[in-house]
C-alpha positions in Angstrom: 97.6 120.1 116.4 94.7 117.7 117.0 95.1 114.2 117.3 92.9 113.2 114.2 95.0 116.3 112.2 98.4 114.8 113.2 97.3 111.2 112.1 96.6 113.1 108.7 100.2 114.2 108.5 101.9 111.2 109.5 99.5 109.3 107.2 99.6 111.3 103.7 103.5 110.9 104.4 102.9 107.2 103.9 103.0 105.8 100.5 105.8 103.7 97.8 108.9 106.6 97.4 110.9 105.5 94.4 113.2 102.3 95.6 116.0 103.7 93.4 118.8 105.9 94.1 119.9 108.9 92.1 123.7 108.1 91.9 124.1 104.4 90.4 127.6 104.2 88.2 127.0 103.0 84.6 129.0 100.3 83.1 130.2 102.1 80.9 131.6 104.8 83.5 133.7 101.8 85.2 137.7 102.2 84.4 138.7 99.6 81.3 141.2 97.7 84.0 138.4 97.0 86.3 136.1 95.9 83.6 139.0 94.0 82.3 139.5 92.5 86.0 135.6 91.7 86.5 136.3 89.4 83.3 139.4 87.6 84.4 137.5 87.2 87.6 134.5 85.2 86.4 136.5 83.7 83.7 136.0 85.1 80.3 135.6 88.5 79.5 132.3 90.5 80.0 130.9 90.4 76.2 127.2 92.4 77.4 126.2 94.2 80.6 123.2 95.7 81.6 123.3 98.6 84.3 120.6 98.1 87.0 118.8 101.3 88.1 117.1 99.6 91.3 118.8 100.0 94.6 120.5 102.7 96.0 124.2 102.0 96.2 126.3 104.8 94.7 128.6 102.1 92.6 127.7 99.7 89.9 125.6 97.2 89.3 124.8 95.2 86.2 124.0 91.5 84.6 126.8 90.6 82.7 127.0 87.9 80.0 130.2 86.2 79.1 132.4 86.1 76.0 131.7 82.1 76.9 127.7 82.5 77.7 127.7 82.4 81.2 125.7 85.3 83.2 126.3 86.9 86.2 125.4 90.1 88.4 128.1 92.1 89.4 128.2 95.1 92.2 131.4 97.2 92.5 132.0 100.8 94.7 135.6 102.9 94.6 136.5 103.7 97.9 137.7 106.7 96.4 134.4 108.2 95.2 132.1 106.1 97.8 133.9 105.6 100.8 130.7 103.9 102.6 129.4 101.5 99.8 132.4 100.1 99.1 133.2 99.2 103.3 129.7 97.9 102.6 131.0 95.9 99.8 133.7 94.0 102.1 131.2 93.5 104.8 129.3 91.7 102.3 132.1 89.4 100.7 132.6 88.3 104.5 128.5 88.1 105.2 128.2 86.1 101.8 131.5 83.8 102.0 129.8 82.6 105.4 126.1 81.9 104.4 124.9 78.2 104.2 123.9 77.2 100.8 120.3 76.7 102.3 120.0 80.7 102.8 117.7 81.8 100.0 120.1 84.0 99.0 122.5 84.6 95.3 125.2 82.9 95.9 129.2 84.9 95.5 130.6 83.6 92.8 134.4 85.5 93.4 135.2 88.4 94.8 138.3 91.0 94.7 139.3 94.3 97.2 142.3 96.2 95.5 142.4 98.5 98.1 140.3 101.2 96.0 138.0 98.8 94.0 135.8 96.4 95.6 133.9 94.0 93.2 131.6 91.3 94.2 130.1 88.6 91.4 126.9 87.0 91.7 125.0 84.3 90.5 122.3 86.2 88.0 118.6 85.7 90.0 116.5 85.5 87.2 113.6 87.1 88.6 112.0 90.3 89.6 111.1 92.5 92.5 107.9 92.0 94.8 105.2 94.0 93.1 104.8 97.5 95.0 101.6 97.5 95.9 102.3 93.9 97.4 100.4 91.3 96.1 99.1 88.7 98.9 100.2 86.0 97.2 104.2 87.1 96.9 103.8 88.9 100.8 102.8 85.4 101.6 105.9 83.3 99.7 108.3 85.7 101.4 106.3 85.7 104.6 107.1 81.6 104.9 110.6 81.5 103.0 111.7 83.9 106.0 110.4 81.4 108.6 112.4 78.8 106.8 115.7 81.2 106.7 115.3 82.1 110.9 115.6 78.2 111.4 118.6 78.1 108.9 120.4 81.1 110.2 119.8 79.9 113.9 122.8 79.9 115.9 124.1 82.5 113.7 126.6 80.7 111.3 128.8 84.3 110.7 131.0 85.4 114.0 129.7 88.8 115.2 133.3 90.2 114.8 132.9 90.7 110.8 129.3 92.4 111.3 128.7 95.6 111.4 126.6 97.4 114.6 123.1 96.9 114.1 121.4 99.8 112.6 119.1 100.6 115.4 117.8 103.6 117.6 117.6 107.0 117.7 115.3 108.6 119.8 117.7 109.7 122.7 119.9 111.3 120.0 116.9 113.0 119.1 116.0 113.9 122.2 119.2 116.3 122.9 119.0 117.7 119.3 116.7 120.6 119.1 117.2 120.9 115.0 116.3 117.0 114.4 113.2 117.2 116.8 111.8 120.0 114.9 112.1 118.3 111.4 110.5 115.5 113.9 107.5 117.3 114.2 107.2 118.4 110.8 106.2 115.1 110.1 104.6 113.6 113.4 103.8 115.9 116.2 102.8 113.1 118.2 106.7 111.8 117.9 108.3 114.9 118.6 106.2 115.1 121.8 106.7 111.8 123.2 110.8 111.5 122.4 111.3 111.0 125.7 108.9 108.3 126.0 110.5 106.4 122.9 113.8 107.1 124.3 113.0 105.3 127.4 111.3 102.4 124.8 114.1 102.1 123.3 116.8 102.2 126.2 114.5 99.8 127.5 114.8 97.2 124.9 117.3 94.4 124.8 117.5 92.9 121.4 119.6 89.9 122.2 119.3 86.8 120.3 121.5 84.0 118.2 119.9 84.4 114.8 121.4 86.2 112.1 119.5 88.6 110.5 119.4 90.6 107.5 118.9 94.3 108.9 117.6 95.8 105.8 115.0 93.4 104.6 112.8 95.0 102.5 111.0 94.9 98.9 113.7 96.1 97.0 116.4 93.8 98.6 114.1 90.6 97.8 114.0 89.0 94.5 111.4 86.7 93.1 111.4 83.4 91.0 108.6 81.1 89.8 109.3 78.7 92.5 112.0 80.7 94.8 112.1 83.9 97.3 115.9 85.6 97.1 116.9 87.5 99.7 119.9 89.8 98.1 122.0 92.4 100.1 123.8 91.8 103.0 126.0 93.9 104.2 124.2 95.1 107.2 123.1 91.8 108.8 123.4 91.6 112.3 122.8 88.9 114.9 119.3 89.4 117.7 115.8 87.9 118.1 114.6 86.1 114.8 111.6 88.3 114.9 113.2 91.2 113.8 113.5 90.9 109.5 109.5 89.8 110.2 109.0 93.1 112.1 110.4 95.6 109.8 109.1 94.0 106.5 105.7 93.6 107.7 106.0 97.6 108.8 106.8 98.2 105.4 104.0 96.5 104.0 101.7 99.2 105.0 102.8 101.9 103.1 101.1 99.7 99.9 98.0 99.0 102.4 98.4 96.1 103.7 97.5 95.9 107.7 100.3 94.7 109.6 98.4 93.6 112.8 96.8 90.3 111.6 99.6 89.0 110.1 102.1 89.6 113.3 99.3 87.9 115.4 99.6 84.8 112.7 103.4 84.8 111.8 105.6 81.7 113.6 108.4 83.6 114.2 105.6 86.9 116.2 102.3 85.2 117.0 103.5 84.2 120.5 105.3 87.6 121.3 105.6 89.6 124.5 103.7 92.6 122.8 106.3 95.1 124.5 109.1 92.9 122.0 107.2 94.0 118.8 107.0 97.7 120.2 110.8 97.9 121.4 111.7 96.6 117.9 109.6 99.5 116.3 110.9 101.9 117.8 114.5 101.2 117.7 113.2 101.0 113.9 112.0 104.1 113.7 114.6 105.7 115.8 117.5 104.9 113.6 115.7 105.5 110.5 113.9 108.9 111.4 117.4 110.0 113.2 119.2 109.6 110.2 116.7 110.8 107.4 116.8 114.4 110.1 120.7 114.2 110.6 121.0 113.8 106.2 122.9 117.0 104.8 122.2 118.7 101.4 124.9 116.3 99.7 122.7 113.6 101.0 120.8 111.7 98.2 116.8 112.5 98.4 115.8 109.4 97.4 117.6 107.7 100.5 116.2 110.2 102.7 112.6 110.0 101.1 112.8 106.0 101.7 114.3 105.7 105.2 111.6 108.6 106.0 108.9 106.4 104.7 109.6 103.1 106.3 110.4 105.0 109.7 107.0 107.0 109.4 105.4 103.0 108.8 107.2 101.7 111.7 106.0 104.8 113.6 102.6 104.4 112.9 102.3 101.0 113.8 103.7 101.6 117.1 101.3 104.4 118.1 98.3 102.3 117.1 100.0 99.4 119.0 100.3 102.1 122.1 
């Protein structure tokens, strides 16, 4: 395949996939104990609730309002039925018990772990999502608010112990899997013929730092307000360079056009990068992302898989024009 024919592939792969999930649990689906529970929790019992369909957990998760008036969001998984979300769950209780009240983030209200149920309450963000395609104007709120929360979250105020491993790389796993590399290739060519090359990029790269970051800081895990940016969802933070959550948001940002070279060149927390950081940070971006949208089975939720193949196609393309 031709060079200009494989940036054609890689390119009409790009695009918004649906930031929703396919298996979100209805309020009405929870058991009447833990509905009862989430009341005595907050306080009164849960008079209204409102599922949300954005997001891709597998559990609940809805804006309640109180028999007394108050509001709340409220996010729940049964280890039972999804083993995965709710350990996410209890990473996040930990992540959120720990964050300084000067993180732009929804403060935990209460939490409770069962042993099967794991519930987390929120404060209710009254707000909305960053419009898909970005608008300059929101890119550009978020852009500064996450300069703000690097210099907040620097030395990391949560012990690594209670994080989870960061959710990067790939490529060498890749490389010794002949059944990944070909669904590689089905959507880059020029990937699946330099895995050995990203492999030694990403072996290469040492993504040490004292800042804790998100990990998964993207469009559908930021909220906006008339005068705030909310970053919700935590479970995968992780502590490295500050750079990172820049990185990987402003990778996403192409796939609604927006050219993510200028604004790495202008950013605080990128503008006076080693070049080669940026590039180690896309591919381990990539990597992990591309890996596990090749390694997902038929059980595995296509919407997930459309997403993570999206952003790691972004990341991808970034890189090769950065190469």
């Amino acid at each position: 395949m031709t060079h200009d024919a494989d940036e054609g592939l890689v390119a009409a792969h790009l695009g918004l996939p649906e930031a929703t999930g396919s298996r979100r649990m209805d309020w009405a689906a929870m058991p009447r104990e833990v509905t009862a529970r989430i009341g005595q929790l907050l306080g009164s019992p849960v008079a209204h609730a409102i599922s949300q369909r954005g997001g891709f957990s597998e559990g609940l998760a809805a804006r309640v309002r109180l028999e007394n008036g108050k509001r709340a969001f409220v996010k729940a998984a049964s280890s039972l039925m999804a083993p995965a979300v709710a350990d996410f769950h209890r990473r996040e209780i930990a992540v959120s018990e720990r964050l300084p009240r000067e993180v732009p983030a929804p403060r935990l209200l209460d939490a409770y772990d069962d042993g099967t149920w794991v519930v987390l309450a929120f404060e209710e963000i009254l707000g909305h999502l960053p419009a898909q395609p970005w608008q300059r104007e929101e890119l550009d709120r978020v852009l500064a608010a996450l300069t703000d929360m690097a210099e907040v979250l620097t030395p990391s105020p949560v012990n690594e112990a209670i994080l989870g491993k960061p959710r990067l790389g790939g490529w060498r796993a890749m490389a010794d899997d002949a059944a990944a590399r070909d669904k590689v290739e089905e959507l880059s060519p020029w990937a699946a013929h330099r895995v050995d090359q990203l492999a030694a990029l990403e072996e290469s790269a040492s993504p040490a730092g004292a800042t804790l970051l998100h990990g998964d800081l993207y469009p559908f895990n930021i909220m906006l307000t008339a005068d705030r940016v909310f970053v919700v969802d935590w479970p995968h933070a992780w502590i490295g360079p500050r750079h990172c959550d820049v990185v990987t948001l402003v990778s996403s940002a192409s796939l609604s056009g927006v050219d993510p070279r200028p604004i790495a060149e202008n950013h605080p927390l990128t503008r006076d990068l080693d070049p080669v950081q940026i590039n180690e940070v896309l591919a381990l971006h990539a990597g992990f992302l591309l890996r596990t949208a090749a390694a997902a089975g038929p059980a595995a939720d296509p919407a997930i898989v459309d997403m993570m193949t999206a952003l790691g196609l972004a990341s991808l393309r970034w890189l090769r024009n950065r190469l």
